[in-house]
C-alpha positions as CSV (number, residue, x, y, z in Angstrom):
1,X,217.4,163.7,115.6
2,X,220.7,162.2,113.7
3,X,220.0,165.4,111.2
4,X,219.4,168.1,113.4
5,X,222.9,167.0,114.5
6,X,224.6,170.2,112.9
7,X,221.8,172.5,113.7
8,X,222.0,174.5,117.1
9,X,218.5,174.2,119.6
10,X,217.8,177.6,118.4
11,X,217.8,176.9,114.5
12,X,215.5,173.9,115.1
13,X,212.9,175.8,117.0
14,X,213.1,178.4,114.2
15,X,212.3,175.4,111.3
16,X,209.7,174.0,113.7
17,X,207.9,177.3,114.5
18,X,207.9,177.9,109.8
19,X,206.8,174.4,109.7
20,X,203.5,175.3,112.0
21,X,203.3,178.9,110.5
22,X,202.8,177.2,106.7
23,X,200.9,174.6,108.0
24,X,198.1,176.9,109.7
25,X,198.8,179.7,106.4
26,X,197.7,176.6,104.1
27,X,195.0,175.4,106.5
28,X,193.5,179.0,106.4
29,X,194.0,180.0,103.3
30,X,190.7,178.8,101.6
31,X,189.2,180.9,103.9
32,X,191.3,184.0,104.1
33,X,190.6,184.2,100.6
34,X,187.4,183.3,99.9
35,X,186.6,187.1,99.3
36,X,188.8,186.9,96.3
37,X,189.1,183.5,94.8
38,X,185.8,181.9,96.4
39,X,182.0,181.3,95.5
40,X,183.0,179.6,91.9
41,X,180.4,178.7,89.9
42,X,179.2,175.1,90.8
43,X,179.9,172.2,88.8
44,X,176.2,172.1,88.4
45,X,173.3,173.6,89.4
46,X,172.3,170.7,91.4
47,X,175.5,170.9,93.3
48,X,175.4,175.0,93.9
49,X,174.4,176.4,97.5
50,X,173.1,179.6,98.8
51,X,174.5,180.8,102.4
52,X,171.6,180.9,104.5
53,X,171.4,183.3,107.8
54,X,173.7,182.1,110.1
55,X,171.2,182.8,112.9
56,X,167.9,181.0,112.6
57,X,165.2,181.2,115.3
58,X,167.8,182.8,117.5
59,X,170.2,179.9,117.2
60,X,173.6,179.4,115.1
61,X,173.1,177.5,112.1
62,X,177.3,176.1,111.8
63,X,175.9,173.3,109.4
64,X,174.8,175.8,106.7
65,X,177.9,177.7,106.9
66,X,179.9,174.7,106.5
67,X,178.0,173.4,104.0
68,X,178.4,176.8,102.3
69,X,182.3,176.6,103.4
70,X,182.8,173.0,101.9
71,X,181.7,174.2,98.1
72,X,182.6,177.9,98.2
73,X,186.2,177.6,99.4
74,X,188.7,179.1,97.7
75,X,190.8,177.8,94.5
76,X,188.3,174.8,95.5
77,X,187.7,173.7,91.7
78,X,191.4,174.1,91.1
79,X,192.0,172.1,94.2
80,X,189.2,169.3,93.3
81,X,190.6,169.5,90.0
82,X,194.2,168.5,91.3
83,X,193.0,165.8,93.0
84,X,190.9,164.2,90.4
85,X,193.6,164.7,88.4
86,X,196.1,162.6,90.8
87,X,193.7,160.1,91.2
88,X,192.9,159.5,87.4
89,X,196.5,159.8,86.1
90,X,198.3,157.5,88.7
91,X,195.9,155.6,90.3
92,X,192.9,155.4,87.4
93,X,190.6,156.1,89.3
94,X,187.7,158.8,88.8
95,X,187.4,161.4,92.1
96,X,183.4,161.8,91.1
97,X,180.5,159.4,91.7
98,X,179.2,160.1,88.5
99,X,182.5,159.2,86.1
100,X,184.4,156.7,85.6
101,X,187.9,156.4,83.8
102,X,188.5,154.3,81.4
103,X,191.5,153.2,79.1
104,X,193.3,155.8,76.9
105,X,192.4,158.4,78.9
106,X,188.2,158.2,77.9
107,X,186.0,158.9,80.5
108,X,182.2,157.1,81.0
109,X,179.3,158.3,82.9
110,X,178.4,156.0,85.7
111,X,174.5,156.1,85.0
112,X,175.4,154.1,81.7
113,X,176.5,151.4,83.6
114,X,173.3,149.4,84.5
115,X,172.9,149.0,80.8
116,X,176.6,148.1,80.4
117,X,176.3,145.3,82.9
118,X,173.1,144.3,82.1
119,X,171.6,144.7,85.8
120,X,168.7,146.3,87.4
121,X,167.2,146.4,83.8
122,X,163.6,146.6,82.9
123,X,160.9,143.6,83.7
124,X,160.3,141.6,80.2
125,X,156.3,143.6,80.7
126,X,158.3,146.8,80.7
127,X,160.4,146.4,77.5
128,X,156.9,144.8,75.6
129,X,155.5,148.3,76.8
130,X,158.6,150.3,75.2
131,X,157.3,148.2,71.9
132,X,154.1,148.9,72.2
133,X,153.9,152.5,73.2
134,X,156.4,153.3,70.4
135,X,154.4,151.0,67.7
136,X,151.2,153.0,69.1
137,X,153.1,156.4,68.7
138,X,153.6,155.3,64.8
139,X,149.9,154.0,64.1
140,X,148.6,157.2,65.7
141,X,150.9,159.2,63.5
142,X,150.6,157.3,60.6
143,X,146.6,156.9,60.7
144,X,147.4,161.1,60.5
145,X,149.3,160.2,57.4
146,X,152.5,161.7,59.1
147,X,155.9,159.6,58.8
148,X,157.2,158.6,61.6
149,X,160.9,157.0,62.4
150,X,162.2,155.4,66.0
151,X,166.1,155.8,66.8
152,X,168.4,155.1,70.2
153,X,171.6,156.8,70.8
154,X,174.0,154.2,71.9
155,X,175.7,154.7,75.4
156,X,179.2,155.2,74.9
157,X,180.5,152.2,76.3
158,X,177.9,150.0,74.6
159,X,179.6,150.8,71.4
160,X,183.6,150.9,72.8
161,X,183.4,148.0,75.7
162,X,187.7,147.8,74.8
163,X,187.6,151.7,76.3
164,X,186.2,150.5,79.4
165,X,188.2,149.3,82.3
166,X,188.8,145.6,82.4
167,X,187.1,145.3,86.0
168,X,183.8,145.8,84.4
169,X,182.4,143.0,82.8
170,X,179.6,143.8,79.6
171,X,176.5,141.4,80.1
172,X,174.7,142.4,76.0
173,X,172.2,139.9,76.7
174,X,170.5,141.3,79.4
175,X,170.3,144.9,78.0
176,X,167.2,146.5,77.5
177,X,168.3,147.5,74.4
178,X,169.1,144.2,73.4
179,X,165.7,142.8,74.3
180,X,163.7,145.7,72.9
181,X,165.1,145.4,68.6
182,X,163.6,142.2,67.9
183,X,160.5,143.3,69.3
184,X,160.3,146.7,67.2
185,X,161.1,144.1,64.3
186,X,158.9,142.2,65.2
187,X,156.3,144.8,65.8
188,X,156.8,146.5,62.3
189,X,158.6,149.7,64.3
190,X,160.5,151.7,61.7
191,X,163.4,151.6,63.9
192,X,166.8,153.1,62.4
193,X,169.8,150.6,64.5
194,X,172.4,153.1,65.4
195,X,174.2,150.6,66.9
196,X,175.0,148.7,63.3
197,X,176.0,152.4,61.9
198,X,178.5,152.5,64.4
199,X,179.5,149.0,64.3
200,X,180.5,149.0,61.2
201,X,183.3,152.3,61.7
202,X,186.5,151.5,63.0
203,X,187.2,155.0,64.2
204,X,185.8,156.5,67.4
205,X,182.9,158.5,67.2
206,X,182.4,160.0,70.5
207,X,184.7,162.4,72.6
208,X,187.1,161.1,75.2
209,X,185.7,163.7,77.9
210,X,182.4,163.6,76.9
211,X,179.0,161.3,76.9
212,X,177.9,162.2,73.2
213,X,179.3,161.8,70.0
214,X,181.6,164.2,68.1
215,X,180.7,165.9,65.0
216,X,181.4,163.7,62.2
217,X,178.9,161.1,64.3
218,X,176.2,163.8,64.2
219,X,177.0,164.3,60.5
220,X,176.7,160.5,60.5
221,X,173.4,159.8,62.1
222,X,171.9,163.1,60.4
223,X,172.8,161.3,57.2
224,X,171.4,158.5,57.7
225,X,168.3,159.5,59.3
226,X,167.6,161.6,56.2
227,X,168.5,158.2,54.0
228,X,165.9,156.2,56.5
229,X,163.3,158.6,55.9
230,X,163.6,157.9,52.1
231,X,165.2,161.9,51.4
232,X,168.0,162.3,49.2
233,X,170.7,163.5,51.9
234,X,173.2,166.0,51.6
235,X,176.6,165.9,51.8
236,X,177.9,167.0,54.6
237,X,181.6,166.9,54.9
238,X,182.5,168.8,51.5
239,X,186.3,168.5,52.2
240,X,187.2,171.6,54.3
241,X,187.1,171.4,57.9
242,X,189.2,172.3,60.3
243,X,190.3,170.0,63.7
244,X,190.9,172.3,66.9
245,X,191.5,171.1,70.5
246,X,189.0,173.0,72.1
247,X,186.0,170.8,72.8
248,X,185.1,170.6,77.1
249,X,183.2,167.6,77.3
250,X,180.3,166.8,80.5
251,X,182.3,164.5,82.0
252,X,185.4,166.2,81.7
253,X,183.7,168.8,83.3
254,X,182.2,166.7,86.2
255,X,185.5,165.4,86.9
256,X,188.0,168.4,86.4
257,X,185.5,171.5,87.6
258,X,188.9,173.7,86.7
259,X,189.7,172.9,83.0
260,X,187.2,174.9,81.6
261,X,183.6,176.8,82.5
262,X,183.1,174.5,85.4
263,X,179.7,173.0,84.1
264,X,179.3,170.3,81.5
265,X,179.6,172.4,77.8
266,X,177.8,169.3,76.2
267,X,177.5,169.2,72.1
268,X,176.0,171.2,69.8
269,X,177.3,170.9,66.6
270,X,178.0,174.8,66.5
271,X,179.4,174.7,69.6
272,X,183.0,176.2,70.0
273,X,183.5,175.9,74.0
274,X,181.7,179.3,75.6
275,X,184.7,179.2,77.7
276,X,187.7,178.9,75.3
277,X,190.0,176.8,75.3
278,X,190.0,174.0,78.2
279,X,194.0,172.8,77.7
280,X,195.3,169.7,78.5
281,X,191.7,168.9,79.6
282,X,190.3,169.7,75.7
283,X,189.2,167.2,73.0
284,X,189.4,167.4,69.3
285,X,186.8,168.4,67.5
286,X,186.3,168.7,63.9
287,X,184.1,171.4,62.5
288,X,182.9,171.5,59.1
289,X,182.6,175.0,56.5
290,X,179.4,174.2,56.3
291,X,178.9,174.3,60.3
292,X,180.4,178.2,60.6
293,X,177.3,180.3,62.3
294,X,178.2,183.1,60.0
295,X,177.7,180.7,56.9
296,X,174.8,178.7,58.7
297,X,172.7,181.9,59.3
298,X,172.7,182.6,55.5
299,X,170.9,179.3,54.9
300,X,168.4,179.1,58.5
301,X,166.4,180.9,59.9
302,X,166.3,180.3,63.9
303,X,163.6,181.1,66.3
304,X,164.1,179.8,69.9
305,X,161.2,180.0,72.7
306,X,161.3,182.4,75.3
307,X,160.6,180.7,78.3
308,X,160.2,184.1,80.3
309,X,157.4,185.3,77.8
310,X,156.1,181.9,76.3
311,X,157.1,183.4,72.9
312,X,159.2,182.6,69.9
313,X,161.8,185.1,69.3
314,X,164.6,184.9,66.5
315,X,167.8,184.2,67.3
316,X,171.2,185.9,65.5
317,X,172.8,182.5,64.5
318,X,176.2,183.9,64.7
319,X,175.7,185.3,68.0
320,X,174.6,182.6,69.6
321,X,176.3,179.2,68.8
322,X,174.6,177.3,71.5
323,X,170.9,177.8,69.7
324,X,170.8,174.1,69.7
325,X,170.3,173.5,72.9
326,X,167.3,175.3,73.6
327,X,164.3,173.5,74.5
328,X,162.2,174.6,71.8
329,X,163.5,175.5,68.5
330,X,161.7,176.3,64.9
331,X,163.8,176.6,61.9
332,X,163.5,178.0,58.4
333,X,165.9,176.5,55.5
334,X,166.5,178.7,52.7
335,X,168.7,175.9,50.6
336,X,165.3,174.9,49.0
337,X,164.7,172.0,50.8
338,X,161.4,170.8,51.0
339,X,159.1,168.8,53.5
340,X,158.2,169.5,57.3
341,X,159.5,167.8,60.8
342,X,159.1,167.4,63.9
343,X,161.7,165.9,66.1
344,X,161.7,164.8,69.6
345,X,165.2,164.6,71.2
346,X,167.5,165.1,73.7
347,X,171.0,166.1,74.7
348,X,171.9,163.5,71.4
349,X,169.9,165.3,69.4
350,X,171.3,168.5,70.0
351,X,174.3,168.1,67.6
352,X,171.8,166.7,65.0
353,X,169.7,170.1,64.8
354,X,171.9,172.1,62.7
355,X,172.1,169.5,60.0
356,X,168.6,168.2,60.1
357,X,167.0,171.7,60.0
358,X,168.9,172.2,57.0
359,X,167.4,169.0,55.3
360,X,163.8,170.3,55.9
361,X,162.0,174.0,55.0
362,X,160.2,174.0,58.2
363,X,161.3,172.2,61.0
364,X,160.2,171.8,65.2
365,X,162.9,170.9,67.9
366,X,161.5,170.0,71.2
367,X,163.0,168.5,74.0
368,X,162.0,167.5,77.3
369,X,158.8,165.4,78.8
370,X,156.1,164.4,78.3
371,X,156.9,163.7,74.8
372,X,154.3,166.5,73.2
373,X,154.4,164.5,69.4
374,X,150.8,165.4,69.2
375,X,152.0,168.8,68.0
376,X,153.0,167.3,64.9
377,X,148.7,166.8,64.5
378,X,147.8,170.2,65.1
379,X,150.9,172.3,63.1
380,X,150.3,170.3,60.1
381,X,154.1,168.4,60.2
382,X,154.6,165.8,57.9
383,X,157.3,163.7,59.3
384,X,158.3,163.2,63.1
385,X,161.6,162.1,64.2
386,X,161.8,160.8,67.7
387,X,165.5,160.0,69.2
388,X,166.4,159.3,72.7
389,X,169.1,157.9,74.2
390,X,169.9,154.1,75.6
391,X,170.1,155.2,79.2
392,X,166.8,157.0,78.8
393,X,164.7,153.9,77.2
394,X,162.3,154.0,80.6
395,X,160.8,157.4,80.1
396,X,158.6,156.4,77.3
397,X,157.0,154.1,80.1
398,X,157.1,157.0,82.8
399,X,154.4,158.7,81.0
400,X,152.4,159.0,78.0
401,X,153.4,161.1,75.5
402,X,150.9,164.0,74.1
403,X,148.8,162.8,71.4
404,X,145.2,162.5,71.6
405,X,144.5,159.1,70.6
406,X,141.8,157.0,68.3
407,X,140.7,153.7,68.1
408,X,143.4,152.4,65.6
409,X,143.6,149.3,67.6
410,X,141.0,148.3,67.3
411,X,139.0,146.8,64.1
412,X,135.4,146.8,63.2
413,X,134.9,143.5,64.0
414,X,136.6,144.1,67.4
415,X,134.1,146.8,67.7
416,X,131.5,145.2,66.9
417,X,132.5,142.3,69.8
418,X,133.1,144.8,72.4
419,X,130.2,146.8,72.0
420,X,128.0,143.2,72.4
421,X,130.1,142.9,75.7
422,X,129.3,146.2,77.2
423,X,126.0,145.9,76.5
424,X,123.6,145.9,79.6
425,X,122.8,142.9,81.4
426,X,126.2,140.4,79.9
427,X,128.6,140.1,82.6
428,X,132.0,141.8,83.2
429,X,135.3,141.4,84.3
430,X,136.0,141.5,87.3
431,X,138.8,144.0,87.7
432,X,141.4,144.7,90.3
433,X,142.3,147.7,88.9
434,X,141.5,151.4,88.7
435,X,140.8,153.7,85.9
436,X,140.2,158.5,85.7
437,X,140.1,160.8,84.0
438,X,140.8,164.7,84.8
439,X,142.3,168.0,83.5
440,X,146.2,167.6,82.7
441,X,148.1,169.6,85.3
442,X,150.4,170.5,82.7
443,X,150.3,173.5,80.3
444,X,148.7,172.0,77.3
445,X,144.9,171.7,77.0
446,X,144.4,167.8,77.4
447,X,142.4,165.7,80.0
448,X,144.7,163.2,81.5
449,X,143.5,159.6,81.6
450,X,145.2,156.7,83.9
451,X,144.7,153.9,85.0
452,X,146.0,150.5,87.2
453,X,145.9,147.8,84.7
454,X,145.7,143.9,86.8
455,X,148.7,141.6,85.9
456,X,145.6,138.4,86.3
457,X,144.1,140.0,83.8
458,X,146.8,141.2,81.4
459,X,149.8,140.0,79.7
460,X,152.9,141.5,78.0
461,X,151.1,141.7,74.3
462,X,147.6,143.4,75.7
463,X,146.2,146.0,73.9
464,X,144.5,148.7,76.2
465,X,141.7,151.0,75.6
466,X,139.7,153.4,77.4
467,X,136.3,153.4,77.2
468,X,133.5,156.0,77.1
469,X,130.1,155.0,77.3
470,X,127.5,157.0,77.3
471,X,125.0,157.4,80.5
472,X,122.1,158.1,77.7
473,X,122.4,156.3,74.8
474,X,124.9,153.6,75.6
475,X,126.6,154.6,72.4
476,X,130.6,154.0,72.5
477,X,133.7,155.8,72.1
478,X,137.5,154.1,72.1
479,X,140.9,155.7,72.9
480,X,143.8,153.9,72.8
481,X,145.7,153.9,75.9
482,X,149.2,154.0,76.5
483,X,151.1,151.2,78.7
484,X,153.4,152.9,81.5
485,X,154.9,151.5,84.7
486,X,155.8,153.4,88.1
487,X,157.6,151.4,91.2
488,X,154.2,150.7,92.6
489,X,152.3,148.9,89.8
490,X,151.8,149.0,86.1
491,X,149.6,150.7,84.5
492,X,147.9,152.9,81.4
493,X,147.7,156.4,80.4
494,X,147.1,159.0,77.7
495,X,146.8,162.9,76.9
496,X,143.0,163.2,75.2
497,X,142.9,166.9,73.6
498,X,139.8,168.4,76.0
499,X,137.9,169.8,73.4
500,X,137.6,166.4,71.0
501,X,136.3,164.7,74.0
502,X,131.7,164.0,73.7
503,X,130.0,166.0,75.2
504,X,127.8,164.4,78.3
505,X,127.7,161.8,80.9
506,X,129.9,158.7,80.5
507,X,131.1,155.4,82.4
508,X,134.4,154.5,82.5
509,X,135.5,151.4,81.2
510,X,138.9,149.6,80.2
511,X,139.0,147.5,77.2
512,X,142.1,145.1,76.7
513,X,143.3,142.0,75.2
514,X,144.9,138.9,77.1
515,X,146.2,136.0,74.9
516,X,144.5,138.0,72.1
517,X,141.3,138.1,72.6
518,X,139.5,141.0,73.6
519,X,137.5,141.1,77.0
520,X,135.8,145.0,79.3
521,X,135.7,145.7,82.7
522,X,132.4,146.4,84.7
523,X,132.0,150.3,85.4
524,X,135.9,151.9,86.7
525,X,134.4,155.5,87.0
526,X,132.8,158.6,85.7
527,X,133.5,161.2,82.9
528,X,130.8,164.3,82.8
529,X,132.5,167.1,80.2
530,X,130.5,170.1,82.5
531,X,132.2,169.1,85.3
532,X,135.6,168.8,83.3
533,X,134.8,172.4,81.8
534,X,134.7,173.7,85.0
């Protein structure tokens, strides 16, 4: 009380009554005002709610209208924002699950981190799959004569460990990455390192706010996937480009929802920032003459798919800077390049479209799963270009990617063999393991195949086929099979186009190869293409 000492009792209650008249005013005013500055777009659409009826079945539902409360408050991304801010800046720490700061004010995204560390990683069976499914991708492709060409996007802190903080410790061994080069080497994989590009540059190639690279590192890997291909590659940075401050990275927009449009802008080459400028929260970006949509549009032609209609409509270059990010894209050069591609890819990728639609006069952009590369087959591309990035290395064992597949594994004197094994009366294998086929659930017009494959029976180099003998003649028919792994078991797949299928009444069978040599299982099920039809 020593300072109240020259205040009268009436003065103090005054103070003490403001004090509790603020306090409640602050306390309330995320509500009062929600009508006003409330419901902001969430930082993402996984994080967004909708306010359901308060009453349900008669009864008050409080926890949905505090759950709609708690991310619909008012000035609650400026607020988040502040905090973030407090913690990053003096404590250095991130305020989000999902980021984590690092040195020099660079941010990382946590699910990076496994890799970093070298834990949890993929089983040594699983990273002998990612080699073989990719090698099987190629021979599929190449038996189509179609080039094909394998790159990883590094993680950001696989390339700049110094940018990390200290109390992470990088474990390169134990990376699946790591594991999986030598056996793409090994395998004969044309496999362009990404990791050696970057390696070799002392200057950062990736934003500080952001998981991907900047612009000159797209220019970069566009370059030399063009070189890898065996192309004569174009030159990219002619001298006149311009660096602004106006690039809001994913992270930066995970971590401060109020320094820009609130969700993650991510990079496209051609991408200026739909929201404008972002601040203090902005990194540089350099963009190129040759990147300006009004320029660009002169030399592509755009069409982007509909996903309302299913249809491919053409899109106004200069109007829409974010083209690159669509899920589907077909361009047209007009710089007289030459040559057709098809390239798989992901968020990565979208910074490479721009440039690599230029280096091609017809080109194919999808993204997303299952990997549909058997598109490439039926549209006549000559060249396929499939990136993904190091976090991402376990989806080509989620699933099989779309191709319809041959018997390219196998040789006619490994024909011959396993067609003297199948015949009646010489006994099988003994299988623990399961093997169908049915109509893909998805939109393209394939028969799924899968299948358990037995780890007794197996081993990390075995070769797996499906198949088909028919219930008349006994004849044959082989389809390579894809090697994928779930939490419950491992196991073998593959998209077979419905309408190359035989016609008729077949067993099921698996063929595979443990310590090389070839061995079939005993009937695994049925195939009868009537039944399929229907």
């Amino acid at each position: 009380m020593l300072k109240y000492k020259h205040m009268n009792k009436k003065t103090i209650r005054k103070l003490k009554i403001a004090f509790i008249v603020l306090f409640f005013a602050a306390s309330l005013m995320p509500l009062v005002l929600m009508p006003w500055f409330g419901n902001q777009e969430a930082e993402s659409d996984e994080a967004d709610v909708r306010l359901k009826p308060l009453f349900a079945a008669g009864k008050l539902d409080l926890e949905s209208a505090g759950d709609y409360f708690a991310k619909k408050f008012a000035l609650r991304r400026e607020m988040v924002t502040a905090g973030d801010l407090i913690k990053a800046k003096v404590f250095g720490v991130s305020g989000q699950d999902g980021v984590v700061v690092g040195r020099k004010g660079y941010l990382f995204y946590k699910d990076s981190f496994n890799d970093f560390l070298g834990r949890g990683g993929l089983t040594d069976y699983e990273v002998a799959s990612l080699s073989y499914n990719i090698r099987l991708m190629q021979d599929e492709l190449e038996a189509q004569d179609i080039d094909f060409l394998f790159t990883v996007a590094p993680n950001k802190n696989s390339l700049y460990p110094e940018l990390m903080p200290s109390r992470y410790r990088p474990n390169v061994s134990k990376r699946n990455m790591t594991r999986l080069k030598p056996l793409l080497e090994r395998s004969k994989v044309n496999y362009l390192d990404l990791y050696e590009l970057f390696n070799d540059i002392d200057e950062v190639m990736y934003h500080k706010g952001d998981s991907h690279w900047n612009n000159t590192g797209a220019a970069l890997v566009a370059g030399e996937i063009v070189s890898a291909l065996g192309r004569e590659r174009q030159s990219y940075d002619d001298g006149r480009s311009e660096t602004r401050k106006d690039f809001h990275g994913d992270l930066t927009a995970m971590l401060y929802p109020a320094g820009g449009n609130g969700k993650a802008a991510g990079t496209a080459a051609v991408n200026e920032n739909a929201s404008g400028t972002a601040g203090g929260f902005a990194d540089e970006q350099i963009y190129y003459d040759k990147m300006d949509p009004s320029v660009y549009n002169r030399r592509v032609d755009v069409s982007t798919l509909n996903d309302e209609t299913g249809e491919l409509e053409t899109t106004d270059i200069a109007a829409y800077p974010d083209w690159p990010k669509e899920s589907e894209i077909v361009t047209e050069s007009y710089s007289g390049a030459d040559g057709s591609l098809l390239m798989i890819r992901d968020s990565f990728g979208n910074s490479l479209t721009p440039w690599m639609a230029e280096e091609f006069g017809e080109a194919l952009f999808l993204n997303g799963t299952p990997y549909d590369i058997g598109r490439a087959v039926d549209e006549g591309y000559e060249t396929v270009v499939f990136e993904t990035v190091e976090r991402n290395l376990d989806r080509l064992i989620s699933d099989a990617p779309v191709i319809s597949t041959t018997d390219q594994c196998i040789s006619g004197e490994d024909a011959a063999l396993l067609d003297r094994l199948l015949a009646p009366g010489v006994t099988k294998e003994q299988y623990n393991g399961s093997l169908e086929m049915a109509p893909s659930d998805s939109e393209f017009d394939y028969t799924y195949v899968q299948g358990t494959l037995d780890p007794e029976l197996t081993d990390d180099k075995s070769k797996v086929c499906l198949v088909l003998q028919s219930k008349e003649t006994g004849d044959t028919e082989y389809h390579a099979l894809f090697r994928v792994s779930t939490s419950k078991a491992a196991g073998c797949a593959a998209y077979l186009k419905t309408e190359d299928l035989p016609e008729g009444s077949f067993d099921l069978h698996l063929a595979y190869t443990k310590n090389g040599e070839w061995r079939v299982t005993d009937t695994l099920g049925e195939y009868d293409s009537e039944q399929a039809d229907e």
